[in-house]
N, CA, C and O atoms as a DFTB+ gen file, in Angstrom:
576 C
 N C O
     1  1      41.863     155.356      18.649
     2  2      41.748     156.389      17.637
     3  2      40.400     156.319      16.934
     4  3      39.977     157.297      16.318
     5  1      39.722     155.185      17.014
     6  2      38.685     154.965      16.372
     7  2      37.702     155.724      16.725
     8  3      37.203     156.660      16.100
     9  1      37.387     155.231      17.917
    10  2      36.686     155.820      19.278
    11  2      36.593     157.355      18.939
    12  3      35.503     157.851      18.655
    13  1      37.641     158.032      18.970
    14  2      37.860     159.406      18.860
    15  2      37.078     159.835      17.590
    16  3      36.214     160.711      17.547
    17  1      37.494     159.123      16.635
    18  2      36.945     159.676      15.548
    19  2      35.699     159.186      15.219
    20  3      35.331     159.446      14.073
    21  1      34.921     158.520      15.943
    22  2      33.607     157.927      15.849
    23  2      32.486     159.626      16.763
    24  3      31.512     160.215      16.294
    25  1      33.144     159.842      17.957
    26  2      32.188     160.789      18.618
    27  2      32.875     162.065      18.158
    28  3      32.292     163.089      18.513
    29  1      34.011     162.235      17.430
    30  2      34.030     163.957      16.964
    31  2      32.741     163.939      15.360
    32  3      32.247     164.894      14.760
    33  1      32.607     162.704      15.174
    34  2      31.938     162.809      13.579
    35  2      30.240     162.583      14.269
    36  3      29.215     162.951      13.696
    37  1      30.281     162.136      15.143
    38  2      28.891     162.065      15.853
    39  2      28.849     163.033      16.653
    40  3      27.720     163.137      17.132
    41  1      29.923     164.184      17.212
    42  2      28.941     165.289      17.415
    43  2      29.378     166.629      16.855
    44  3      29.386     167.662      17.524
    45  1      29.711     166.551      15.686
    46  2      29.705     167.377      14.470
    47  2      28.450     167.293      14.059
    48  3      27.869     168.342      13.781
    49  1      27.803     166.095      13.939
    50  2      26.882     166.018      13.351
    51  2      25.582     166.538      14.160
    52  3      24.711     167.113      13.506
    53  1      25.394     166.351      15.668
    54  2      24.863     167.005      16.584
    55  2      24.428     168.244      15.917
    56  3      23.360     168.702      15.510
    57  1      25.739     168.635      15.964
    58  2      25.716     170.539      16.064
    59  2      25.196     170.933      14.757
    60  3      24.697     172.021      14.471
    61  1      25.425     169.609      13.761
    62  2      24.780     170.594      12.334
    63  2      23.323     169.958      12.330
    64  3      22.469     170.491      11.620
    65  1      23.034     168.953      13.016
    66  2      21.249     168.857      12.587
    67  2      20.727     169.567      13.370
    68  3      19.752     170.181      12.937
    69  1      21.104     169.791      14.764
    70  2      20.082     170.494      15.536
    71  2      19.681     171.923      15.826
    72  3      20.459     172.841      16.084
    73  1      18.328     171.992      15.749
    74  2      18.226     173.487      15.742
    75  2      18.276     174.251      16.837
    76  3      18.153     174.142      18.057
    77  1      18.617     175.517      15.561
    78  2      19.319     176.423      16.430
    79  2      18.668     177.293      17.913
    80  3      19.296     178.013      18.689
    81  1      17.311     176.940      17.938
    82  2      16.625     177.183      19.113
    83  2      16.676     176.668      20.547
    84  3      16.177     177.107      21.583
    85  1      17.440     175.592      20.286
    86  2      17.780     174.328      21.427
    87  2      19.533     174.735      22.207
    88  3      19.953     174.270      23.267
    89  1      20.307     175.765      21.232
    90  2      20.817     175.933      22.122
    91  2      21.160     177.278      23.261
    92  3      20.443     178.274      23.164
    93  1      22.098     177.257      24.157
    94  2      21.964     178.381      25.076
    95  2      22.497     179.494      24.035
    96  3      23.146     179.407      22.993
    97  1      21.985     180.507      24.708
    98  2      22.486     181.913      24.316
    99  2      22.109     181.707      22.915
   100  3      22.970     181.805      22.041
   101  1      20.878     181.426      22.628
   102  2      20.585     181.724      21.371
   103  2      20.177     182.798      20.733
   104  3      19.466     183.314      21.595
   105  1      20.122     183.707      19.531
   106  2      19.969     184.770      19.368
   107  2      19.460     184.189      17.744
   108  3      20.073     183.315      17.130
   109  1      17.887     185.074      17.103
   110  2      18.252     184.853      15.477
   111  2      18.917     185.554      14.663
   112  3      18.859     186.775      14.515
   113  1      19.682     184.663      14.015
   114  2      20.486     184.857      13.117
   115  2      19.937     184.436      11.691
   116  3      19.710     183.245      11.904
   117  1      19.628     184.632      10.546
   118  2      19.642     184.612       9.222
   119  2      20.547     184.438       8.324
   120  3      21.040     185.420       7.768
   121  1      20.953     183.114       8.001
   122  2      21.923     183.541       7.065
   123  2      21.794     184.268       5.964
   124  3      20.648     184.685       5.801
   125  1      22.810     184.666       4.889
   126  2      22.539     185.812       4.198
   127  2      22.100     185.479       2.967
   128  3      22.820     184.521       2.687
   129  1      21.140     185.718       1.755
   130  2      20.669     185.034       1.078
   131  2      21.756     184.774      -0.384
   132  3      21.836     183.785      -1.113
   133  1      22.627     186.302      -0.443
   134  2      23.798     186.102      -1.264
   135  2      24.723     186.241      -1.048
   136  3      25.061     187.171      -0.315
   137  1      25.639     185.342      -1.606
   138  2      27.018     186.060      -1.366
   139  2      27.862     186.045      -2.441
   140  3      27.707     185.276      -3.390
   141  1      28.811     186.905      -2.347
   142  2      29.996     187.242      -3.956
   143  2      31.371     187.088      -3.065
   144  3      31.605     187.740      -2.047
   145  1      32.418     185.884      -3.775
   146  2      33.472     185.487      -2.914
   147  2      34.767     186.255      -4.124
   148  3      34.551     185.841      -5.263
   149  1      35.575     186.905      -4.076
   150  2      37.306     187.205      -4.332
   151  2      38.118     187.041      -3.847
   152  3      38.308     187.460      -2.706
   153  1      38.946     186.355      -4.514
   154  2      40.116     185.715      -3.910
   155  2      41.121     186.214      -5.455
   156  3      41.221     185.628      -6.533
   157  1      41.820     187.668      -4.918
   158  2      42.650     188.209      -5.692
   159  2      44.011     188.238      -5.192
   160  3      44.709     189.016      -5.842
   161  1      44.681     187.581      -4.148
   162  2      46.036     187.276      -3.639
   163  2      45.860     186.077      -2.631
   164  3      44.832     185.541      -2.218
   165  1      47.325     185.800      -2.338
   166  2      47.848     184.681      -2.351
   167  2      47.634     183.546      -2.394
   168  3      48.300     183.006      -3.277
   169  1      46.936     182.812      -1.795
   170  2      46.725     181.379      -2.465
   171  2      46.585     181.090      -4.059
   172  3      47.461     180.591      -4.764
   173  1      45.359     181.491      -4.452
   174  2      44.859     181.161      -5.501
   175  2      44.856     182.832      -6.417
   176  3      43.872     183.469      -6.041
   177  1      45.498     183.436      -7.223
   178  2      45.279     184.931      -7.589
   179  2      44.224     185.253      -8.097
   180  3      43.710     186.297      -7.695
   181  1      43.567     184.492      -9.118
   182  2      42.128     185.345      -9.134
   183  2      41.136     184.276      -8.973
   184  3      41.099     183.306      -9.729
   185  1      40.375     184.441      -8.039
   186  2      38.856     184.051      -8.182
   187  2      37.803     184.272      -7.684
   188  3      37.741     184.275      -6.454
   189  1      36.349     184.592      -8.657
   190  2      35.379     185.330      -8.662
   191  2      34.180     183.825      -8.264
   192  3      34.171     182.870      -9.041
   193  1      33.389     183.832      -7.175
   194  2      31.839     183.143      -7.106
   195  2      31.317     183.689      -6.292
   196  3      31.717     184.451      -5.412
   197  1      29.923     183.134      -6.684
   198  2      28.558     183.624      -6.134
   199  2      28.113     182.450      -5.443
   200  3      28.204     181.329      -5.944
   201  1      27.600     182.690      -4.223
   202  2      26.458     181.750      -3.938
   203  2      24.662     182.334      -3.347
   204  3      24.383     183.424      -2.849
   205  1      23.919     181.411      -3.577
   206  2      22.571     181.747      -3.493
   207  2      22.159     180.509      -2.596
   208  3      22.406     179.325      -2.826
   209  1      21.367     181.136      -1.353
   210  2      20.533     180.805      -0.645
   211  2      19.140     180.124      -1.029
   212  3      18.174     180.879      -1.139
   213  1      18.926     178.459      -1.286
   214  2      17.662     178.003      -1.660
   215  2      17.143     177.174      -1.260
   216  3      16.481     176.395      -1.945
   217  1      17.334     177.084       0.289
   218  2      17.019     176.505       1.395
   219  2      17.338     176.795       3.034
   220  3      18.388     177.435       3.101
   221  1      16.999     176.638       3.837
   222  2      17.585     176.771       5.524
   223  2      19.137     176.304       5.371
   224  3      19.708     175.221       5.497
   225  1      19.446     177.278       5.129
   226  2      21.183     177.031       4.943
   227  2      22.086     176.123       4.427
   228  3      23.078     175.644       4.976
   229  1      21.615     175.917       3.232
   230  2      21.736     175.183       1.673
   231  2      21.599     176.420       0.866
   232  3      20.789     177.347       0.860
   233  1      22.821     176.079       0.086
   234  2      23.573     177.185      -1.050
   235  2      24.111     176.446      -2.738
   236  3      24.919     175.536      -2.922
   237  1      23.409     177.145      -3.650
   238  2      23.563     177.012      -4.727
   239  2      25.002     177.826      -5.137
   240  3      25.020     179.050      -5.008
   241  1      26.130     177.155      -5.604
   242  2      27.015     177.778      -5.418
   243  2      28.111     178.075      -7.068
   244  3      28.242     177.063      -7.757
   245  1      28.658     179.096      -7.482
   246  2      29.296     178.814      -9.016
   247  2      30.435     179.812      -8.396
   248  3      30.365     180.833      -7.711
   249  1      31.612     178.987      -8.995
   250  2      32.961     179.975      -8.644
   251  2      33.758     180.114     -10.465
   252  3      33.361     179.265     -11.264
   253  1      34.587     180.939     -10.871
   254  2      35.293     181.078     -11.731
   255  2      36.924     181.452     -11.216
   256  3      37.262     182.521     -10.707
   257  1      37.931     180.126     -11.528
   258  2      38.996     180.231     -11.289
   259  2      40.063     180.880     -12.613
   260  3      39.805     180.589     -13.781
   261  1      41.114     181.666     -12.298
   262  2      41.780     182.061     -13.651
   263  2      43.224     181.052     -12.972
   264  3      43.640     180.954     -11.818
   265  1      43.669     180.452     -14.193
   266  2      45.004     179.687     -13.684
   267  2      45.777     180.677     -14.489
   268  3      45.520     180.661     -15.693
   269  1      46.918     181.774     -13.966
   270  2      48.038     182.165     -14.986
   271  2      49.016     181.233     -15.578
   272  3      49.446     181.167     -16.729
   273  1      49.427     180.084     -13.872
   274  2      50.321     179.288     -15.053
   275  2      49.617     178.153     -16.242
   276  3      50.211     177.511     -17.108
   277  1      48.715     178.175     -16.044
   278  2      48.300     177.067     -17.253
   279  2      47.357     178.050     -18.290
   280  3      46.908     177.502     -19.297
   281  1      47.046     179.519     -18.052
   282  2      46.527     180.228     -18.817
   283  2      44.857     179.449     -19.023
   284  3      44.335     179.145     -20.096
   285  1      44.502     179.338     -18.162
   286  2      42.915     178.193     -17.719
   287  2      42.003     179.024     -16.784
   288  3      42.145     179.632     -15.723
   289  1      41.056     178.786     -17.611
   290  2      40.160     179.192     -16.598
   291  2      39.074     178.027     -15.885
   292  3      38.124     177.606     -16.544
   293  1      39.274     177.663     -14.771
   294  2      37.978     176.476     -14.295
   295  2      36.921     177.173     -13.731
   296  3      36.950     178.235     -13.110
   297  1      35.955     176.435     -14.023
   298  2      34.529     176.234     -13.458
   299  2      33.914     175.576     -12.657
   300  3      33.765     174.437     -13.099
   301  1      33.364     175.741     -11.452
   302  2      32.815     175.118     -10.541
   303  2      31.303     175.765     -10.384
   304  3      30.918     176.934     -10.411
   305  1      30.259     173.871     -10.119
   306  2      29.351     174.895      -9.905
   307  2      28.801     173.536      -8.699
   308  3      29.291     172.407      -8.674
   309  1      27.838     173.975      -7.913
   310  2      27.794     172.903      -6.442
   311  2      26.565     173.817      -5.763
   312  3      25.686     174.657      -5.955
   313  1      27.227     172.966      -4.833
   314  2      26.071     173.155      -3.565
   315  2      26.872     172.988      -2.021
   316  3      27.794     172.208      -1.782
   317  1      26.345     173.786      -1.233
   318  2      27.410     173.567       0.248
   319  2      26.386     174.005       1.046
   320  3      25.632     174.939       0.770
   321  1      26.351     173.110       2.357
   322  2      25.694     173.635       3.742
   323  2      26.439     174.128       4.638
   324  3      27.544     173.736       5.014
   325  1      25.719     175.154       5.044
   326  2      26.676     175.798       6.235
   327  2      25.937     175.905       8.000
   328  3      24.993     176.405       8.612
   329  1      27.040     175.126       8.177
   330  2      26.647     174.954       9.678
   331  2      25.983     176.053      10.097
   332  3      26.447     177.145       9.768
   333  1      24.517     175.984      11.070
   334  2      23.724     177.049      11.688
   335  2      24.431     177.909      12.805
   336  3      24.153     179.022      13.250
   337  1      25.700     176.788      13.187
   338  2      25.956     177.576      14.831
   339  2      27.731     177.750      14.599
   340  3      28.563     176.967      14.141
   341  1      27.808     178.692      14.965
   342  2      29.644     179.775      14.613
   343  2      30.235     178.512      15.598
   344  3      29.742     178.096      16.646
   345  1      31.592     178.003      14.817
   346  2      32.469     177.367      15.875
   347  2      33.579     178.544      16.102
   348  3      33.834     179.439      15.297
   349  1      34.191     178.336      17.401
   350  2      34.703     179.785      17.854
   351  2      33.766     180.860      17.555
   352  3      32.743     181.166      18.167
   353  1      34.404     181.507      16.267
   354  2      33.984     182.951      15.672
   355  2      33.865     182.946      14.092
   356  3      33.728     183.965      13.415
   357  1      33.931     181.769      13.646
   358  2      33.778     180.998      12.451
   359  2      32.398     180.516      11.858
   360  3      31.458     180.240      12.603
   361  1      32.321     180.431      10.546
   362  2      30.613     180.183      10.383
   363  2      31.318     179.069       9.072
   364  3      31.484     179.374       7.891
   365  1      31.538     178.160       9.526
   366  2      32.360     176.504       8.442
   367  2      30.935     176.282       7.825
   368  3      29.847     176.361       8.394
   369  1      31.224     175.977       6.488
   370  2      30.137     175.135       5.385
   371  2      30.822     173.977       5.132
   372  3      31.886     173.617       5.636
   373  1      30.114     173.390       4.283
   374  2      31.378     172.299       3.537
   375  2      30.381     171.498       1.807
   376  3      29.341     172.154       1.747
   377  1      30.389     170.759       0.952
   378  2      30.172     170.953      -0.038
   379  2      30.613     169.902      -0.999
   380  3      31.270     168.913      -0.675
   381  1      30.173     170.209      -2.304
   382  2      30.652     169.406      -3.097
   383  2      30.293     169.992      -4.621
   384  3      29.772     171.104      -4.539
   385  1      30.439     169.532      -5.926
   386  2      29.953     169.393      -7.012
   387  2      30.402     169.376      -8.535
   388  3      30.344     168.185      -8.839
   389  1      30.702     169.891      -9.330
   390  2      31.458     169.482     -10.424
   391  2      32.596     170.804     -10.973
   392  3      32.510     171.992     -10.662
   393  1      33.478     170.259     -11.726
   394  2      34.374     170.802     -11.804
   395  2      34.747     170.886     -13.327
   396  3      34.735     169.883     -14.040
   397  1      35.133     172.348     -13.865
   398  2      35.125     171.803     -15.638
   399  2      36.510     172.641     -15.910
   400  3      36.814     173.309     -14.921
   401  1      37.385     172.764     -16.964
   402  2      38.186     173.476     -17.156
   403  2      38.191     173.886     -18.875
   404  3      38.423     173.092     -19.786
   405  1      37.975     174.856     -18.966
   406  2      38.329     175.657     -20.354
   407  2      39.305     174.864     -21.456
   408  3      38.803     174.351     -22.455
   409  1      40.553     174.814     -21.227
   410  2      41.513     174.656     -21.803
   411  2      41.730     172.920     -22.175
   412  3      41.918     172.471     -23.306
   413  1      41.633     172.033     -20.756
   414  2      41.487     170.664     -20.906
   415  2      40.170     169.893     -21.326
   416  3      40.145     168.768     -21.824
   417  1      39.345     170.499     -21.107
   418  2      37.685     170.444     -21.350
   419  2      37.581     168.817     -20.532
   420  3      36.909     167.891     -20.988
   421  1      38.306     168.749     -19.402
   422  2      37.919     167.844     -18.549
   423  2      36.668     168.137     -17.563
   424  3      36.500     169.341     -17.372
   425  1      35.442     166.989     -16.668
   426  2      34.695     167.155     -15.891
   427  2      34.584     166.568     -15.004
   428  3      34.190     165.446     -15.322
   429  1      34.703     166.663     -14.042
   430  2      34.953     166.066     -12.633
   431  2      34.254     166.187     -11.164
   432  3      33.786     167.322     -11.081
   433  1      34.045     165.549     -10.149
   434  2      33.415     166.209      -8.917
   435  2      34.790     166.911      -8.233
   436  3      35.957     166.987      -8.617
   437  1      34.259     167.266      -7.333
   438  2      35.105     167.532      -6.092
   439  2      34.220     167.677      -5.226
   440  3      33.013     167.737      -5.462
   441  1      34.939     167.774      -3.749
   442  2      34.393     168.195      -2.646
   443  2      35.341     169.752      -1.818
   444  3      36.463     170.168      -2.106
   445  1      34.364     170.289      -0.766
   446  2      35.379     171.673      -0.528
   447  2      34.474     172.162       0.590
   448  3      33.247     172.152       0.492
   449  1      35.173     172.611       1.711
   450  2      35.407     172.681       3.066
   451  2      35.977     174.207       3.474
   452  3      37.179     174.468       3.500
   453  1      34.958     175.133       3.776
   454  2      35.432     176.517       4.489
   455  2      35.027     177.194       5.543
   456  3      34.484     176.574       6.458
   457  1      35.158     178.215       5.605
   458  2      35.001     179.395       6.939
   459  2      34.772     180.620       6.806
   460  3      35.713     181.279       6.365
   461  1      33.984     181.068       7.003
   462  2      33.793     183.092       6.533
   463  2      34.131     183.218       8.076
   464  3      33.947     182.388       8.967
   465  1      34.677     184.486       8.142
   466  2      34.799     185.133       9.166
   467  2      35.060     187.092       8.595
   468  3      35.810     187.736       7.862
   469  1      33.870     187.329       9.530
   470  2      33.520     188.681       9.237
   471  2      33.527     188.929       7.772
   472  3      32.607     188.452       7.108
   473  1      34.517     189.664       7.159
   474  2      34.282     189.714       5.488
   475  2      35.858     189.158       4.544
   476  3      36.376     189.577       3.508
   477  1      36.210     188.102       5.459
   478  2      37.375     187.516       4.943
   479  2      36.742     185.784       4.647
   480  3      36.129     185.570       5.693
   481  1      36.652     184.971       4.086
   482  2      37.044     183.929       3.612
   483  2      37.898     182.939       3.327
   484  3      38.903     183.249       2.687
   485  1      37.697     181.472       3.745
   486  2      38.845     180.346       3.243
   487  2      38.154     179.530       2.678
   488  3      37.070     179.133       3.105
   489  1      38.723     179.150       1.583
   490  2      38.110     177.415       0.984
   491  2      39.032     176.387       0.650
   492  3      39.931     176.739      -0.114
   493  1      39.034     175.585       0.909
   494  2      39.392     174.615       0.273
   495  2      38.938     173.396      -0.719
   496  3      38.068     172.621      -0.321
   497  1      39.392     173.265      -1.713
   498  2      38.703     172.220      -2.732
   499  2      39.122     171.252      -3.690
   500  3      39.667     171.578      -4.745
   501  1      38.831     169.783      -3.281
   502  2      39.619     169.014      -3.451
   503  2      39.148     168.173      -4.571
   504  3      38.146     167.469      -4.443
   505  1      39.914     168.226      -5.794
   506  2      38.903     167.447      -6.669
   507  2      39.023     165.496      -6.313
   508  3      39.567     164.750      -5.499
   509  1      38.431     165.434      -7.111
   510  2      38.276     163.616      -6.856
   511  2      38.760     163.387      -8.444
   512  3      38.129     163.305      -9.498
   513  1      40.022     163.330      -8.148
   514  2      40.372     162.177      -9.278
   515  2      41.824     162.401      -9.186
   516  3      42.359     163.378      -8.661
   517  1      42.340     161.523      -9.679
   518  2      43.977     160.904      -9.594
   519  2      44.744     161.667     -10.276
   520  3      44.827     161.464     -11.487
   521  1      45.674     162.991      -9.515
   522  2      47.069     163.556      -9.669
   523  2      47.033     164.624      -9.849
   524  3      47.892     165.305     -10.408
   525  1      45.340     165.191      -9.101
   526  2      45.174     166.676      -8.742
   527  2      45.307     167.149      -7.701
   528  3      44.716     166.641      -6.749
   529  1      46.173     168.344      -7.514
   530  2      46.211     169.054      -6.391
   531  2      44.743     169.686      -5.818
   532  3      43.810     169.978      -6.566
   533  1      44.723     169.834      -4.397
   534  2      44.222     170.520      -3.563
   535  2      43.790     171.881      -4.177
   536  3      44.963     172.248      -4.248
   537  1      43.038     173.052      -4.735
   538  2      43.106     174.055      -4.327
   539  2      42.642     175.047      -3.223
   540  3      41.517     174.846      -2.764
   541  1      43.325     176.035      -2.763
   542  2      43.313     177.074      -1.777
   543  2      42.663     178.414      -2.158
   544  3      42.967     179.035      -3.176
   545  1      42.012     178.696      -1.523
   546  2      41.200     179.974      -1.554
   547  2      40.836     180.761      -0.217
   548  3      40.096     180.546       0.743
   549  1      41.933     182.037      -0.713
   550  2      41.474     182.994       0.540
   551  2      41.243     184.477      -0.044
   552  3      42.025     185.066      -0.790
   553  1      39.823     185.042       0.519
   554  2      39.965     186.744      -0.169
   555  2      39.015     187.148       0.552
   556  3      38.955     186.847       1.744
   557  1      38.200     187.825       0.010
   558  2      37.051     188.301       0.604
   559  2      35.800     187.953       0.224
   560  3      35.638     187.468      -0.896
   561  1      34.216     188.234       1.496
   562  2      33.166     187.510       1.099
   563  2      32.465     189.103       1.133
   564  3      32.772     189.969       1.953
   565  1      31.512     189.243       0.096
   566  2      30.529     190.199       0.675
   567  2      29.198     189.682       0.678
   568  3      28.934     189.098      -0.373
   569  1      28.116     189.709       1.659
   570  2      27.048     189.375       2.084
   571  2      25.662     190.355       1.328
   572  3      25.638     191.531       1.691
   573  1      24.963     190.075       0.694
   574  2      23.644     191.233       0.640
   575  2      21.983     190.102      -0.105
   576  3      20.888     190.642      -0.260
């Protein structure tokens, strides 16, 4: 099992350092310099972020979560790279950075792991610290 998980993390890593000129069927692609993420049903009901392009596919990133049951609003603000090359039909980032909440006026990291596909979106984001849930995020991305 080790083994396994030694060459899927060594050639994950392949695919995200190397450029994108080296492989077949290459075509340029640009990633997009902004993007505005909503996630207004099911997982998570409302949430509004932006991210900004300020590097070769390195993203300055701020989301605003509304919690109804705790009547909270959190704050996230980070940074995420997104892989150069689509797995399947998928374009996965992944990320990290701090986490604040309105109501508890707690501050925290997390880390968080997603996928755009066409103009739909997933995230996931996991804070780092003891007896927090996971949150889920799915809605829409728009690109400009």
């Amino acid at each position: 099992m080790k083994k396994i998980a030694i060459a899927g993390l060594l050639g994950l890593s392949v695919l995200a350092f190397s450029p994108a000129e080296s492989f077949a069927r290459h075509w340029k692609h640009d990633p997009p310099k902004r993007t505005v993420t909503m996630s207004l049903f099911v997982f998570h009901p409302w949430s509004v972020g932006y991210r900004h392009l300020i590097a070769r596919n390195v993203y300055l990133t701020g989301n605003m979560d509304y919690l109804d049951s705790d009547k909270d609003l959190r704050f996230q603000a980070g940074a995420l790279y997104r892989i150069p090359h689509k797995i399947l039909f998928f374009h996965v980032y992944g990320g990290g950075g701090v986490e604040a909440s309105r109501n508890d006026g707690f501050m925290h990291p997390y880390i968080s792991v997603g996928a755009n596909f066409w103009i739909l979106y997933s995230e996931i984001n996991h804070p780092l610290r003891n007896g927090r849930e996971p949150v889920t995020r799915f809605g829409f991305s728009f690109s400009f």
